[in-house]
C-alpha angles and dihedrals in degrees: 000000000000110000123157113153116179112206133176111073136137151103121330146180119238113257083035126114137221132198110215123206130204111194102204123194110261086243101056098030100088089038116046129054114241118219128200111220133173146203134202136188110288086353136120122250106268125196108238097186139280151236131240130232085237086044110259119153131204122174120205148200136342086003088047105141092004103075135062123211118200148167135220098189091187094072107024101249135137115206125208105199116198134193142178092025120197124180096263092071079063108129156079112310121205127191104201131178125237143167093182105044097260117092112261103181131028136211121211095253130223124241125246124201119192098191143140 
């Protein structure tokens, strides 16, 4: 069984910050890798970092310093904590599973607005 359910979303200030939750299937949590991707409007999708099944984390690109992936292990959940928002981090944001470093299965995302 694939589930991976991003939850979290929603409309922010700038400055603000979001924490961000991906809910992954018992099955598939200790051995893939879960990503964090978005998508903006007119953009292309942008990796934003990933979590390790042992739990190392890494954060890229455009987001780089200004995220925090995590882990509850005892719910299966992966977390994308996210401060000092601006309206260009407006987007869809995806949280995908992978073993090869390219993602393998989708969620359905959950969308994030930085507005005044």
């Amino acid at each position: 069984q694939v589930q991976l359910v991003e939850s979290g979303g929603g409309l922010v200030q700038p400055g603000g910050s979001l924490r961000l939750s991906c809910v992954v299937s018992e099955n598939m949590f200790n051995i893939y890798t879960i990503d964090w991707y978005r998508q903006g409007p007119n953009k292309e999708r942008e990796l934003v970092g990933w979590i390790t099944p042992q739990g190392r984390t890494t954060d890229a690109g455009s987001v780089k310093g200004r995220v925090t992936i995590s882990r509850a292990d005892t719910i299966n959940t992966v977390y994308l904590q996210m401060n000092n928002l601006t309206p260009e981090d407006t987007a869809v944001y995806y949280c995908p599973a992978q073993r090869s470093g390219f993602p393998d299965y989708w969620g359905q995302g959950t969308q994030v607005t930085v507005s005044s």
